[in-house]
C-alpha positions as CSV (number, residue, x, y, z in Angstrom):
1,X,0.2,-60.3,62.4
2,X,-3.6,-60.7,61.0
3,X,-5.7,-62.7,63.7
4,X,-9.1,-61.4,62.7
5,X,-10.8,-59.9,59.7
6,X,-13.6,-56.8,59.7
7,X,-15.9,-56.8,56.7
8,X,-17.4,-53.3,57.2
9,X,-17.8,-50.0,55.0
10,X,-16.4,-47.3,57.5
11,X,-13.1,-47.9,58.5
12,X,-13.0,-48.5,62.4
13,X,-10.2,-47.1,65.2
14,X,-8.6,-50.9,65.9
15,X,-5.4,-52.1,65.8
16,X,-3.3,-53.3,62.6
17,X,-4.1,-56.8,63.8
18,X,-7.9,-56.5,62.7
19,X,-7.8,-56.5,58.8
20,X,-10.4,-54.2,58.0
21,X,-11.8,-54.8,54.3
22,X,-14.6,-54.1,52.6
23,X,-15.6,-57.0,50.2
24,X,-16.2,-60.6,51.8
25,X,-13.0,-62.1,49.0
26,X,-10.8,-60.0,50.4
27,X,-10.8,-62.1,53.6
28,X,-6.8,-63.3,54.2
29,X,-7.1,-65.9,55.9
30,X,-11.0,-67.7,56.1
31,X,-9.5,-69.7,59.0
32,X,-9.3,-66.6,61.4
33,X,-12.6,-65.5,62.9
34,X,-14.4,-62.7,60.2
35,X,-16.8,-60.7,61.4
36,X,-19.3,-58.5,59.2
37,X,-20.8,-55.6,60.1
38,X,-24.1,-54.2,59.0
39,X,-27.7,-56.1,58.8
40,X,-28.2,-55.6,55.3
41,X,-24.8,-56.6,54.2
42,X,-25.0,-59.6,55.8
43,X,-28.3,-59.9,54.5
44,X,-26.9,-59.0,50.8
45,X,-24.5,-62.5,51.4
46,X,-26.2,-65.0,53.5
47,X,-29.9,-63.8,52.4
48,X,-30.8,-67.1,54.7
49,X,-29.4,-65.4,58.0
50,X,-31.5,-65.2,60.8
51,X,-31.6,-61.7,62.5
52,X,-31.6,-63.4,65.8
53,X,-28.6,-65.4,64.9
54,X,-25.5,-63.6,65.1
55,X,-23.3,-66.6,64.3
56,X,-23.1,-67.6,61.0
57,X,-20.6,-70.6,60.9
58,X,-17.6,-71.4,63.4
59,X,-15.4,-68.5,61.8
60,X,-18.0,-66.1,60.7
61,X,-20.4,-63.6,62.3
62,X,-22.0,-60.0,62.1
63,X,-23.2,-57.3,64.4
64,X,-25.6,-54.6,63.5
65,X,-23.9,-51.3,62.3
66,X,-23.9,-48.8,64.8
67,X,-26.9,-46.8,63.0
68,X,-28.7,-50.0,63.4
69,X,-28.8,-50.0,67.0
70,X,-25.8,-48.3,69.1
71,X,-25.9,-50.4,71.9
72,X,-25.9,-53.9,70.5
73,X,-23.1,-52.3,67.9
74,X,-20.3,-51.5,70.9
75,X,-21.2,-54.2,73.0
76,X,-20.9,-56.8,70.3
77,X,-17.7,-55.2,68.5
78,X,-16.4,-55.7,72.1
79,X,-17.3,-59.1,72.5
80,X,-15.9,-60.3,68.7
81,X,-12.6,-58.3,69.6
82,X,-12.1,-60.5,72.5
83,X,-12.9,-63.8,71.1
84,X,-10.4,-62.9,68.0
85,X,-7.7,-62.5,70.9
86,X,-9.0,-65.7,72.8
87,X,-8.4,-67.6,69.4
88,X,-5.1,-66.7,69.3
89,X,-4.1,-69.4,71.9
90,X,-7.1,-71.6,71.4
91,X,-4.6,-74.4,70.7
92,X,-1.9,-73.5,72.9
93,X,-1.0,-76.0,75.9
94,X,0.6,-75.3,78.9
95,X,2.9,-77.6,80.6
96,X,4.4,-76.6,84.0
97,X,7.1,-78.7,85.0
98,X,7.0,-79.7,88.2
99,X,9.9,-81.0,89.8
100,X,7.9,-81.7,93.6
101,X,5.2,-84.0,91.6
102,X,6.6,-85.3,88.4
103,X,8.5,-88.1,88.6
104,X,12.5,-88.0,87.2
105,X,11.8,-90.1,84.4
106,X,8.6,-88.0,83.2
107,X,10.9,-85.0,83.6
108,X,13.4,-86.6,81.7
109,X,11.0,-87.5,78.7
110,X,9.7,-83.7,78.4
111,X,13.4,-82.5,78.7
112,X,14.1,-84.8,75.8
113,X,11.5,-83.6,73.7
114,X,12.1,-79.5,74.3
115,X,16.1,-81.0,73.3
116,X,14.6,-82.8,70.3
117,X,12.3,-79.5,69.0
118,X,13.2,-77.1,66.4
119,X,12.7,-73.6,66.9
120,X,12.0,-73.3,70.3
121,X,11.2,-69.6,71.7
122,X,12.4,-68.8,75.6
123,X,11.3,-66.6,77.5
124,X,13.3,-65.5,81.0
125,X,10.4,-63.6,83.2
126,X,12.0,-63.1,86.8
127,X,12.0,-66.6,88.0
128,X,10.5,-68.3,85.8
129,X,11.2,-70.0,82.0
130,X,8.7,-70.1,79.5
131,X,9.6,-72.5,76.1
132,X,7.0,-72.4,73.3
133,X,7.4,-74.9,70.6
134,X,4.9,-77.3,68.3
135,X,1.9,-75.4,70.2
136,X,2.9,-76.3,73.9
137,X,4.1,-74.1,76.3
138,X,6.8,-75.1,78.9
139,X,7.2,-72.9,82.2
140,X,9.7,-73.6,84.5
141,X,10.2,-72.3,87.6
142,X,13.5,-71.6,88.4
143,X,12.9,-70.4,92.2
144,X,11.5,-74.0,92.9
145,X,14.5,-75.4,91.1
146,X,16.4,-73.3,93.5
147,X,14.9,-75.1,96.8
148,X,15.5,-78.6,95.6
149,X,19.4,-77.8,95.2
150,X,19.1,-77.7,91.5
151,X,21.7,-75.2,89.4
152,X,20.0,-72.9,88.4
153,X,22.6,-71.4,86.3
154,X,23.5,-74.5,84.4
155,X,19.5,-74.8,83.7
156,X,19.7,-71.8,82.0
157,X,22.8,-72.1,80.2
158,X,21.1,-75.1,78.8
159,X,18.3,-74.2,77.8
160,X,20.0,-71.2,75.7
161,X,21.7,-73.4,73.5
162,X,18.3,-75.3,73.0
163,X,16.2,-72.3,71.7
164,X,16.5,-71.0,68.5
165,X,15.4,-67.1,70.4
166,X,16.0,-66.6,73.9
167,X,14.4,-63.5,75.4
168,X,15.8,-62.2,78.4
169,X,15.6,-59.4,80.6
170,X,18.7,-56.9,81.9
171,X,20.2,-58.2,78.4
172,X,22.0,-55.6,76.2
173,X,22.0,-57.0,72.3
174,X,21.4,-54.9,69.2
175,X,17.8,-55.6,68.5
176,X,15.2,-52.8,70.3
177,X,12.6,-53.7,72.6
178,X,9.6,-52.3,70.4
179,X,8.2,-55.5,69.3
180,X,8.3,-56.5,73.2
181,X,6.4,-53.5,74.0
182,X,4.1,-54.3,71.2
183,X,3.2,-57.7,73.4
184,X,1.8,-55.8,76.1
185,X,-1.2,-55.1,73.7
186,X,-1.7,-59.1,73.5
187,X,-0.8,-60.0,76.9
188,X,-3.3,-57.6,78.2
189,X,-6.0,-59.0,76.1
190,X,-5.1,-62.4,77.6
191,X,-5.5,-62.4,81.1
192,X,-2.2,-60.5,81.8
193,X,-0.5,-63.9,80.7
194,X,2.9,-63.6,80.1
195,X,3.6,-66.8,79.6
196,X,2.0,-66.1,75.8
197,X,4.8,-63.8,74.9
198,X,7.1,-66.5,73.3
199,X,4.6,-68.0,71.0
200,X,3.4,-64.7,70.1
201,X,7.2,-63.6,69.0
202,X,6.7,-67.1,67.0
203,X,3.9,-65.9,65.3
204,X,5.2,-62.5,64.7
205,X,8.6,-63.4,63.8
206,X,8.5,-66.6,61.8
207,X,10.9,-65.5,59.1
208,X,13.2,-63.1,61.2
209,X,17.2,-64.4,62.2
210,X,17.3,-65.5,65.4
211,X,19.0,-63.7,68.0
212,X,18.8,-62.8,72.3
213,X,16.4,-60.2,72.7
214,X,16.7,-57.6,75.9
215,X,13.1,-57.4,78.1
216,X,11.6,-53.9,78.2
């Protein structure tokens, strides 16, 4: 999964994520935030840059190489890196459902739409449910179902046959747990969120057969 692209000459230590090219047309994706690196590179493109300015349009920027000036070069790598993550969920809502303040026919309406997606992700984290579908993110939690006499178990045997991937934890199927390790990467760059993790097996795994995966 591409979420950023890296126009520099030296190849740097990141992650697979960072597509790291050296010509401005080899960009994959010009929607994802590009970043160039090097004054006179960016100079060489956009020769009506502004040193000052380090933003060029909404998805393009550059930094100063690090024989430019050191200091500026880490920091700003550093701060591009974590606005390439940040973008990532940009879009992404999140709806808890609350059973103490919503009312039983608002419930009703939300449970009819999660019924009524395609593709839904699940995610089982303890007590709690996360559902990703059409860029909204449902958490339920299953403890507070619990107190107000709610079956829990039926909640969750429903909500299996809704999603077209349900991830859950102390499950033994045949797929490995690697790519769920992989998420920690992610959900460390994003506030230790896990409620992320089911939209980003979405984005990793559009094309994949669905299946129950086991929680590392």
């Amino acid at each position: 999964m591409i979420i950023a692209n890296i126009i520099t000459d030296n190849k740097l230590d990141l992650s697979l994520e960072f597509n790291q090219i050296s010509n401005i047309t080899d960009i994959i994706d010009n929607s994802l935030p590009t970043l160039i690196i090097g004054w006179y590179k960016t100079k060489e493109l956009y020769p009506e840059q502004d040193i000052l300015e380090r933003k060029i349009n909404d998805n393009l920027f550059w930094i100063f190489k690090k024989s430019e000036s050191r200091d500026k070069y880490e920091s700003e790598l550093f701060d591009f890196i974590e606005l390439s993550y940040k973008n990532l969920i940009k879009d992404i809502d999140y709806v808890f459902i609350d059973p103490l303040n919503y009312s039983l026919s608002k419930i009703k309406k939300i449970l009819t739409k999660i019924k009524n997606s395609k593709d839904i992700i699940g995610y089982k984290h303890d007590q709690m449910i996360y559902l990703y579908t059409n860029k909204i993110i449902f958490g339920i939690d299953l403890k507070l179902l619990e107190f107000i006499g709610i079956n829990t178990y039926k909640i969750i045997t429903k909500l299996r046959l809704y999603t077209y991937v349900f991830i859950e934890k102390n499950i033994i199927f045949s797929e490995t747990n690697q790519i769920l390790i992989e998420y920690k990467h992610y959900i460390e760059k994003l506030n230790n969120e896990i409620k992320y993790i089911p939209y980003l097996y979405s984005l990793k795994n559009e094309n994949r057969t669905p299946s129950l995966l086991p929680v590392s």
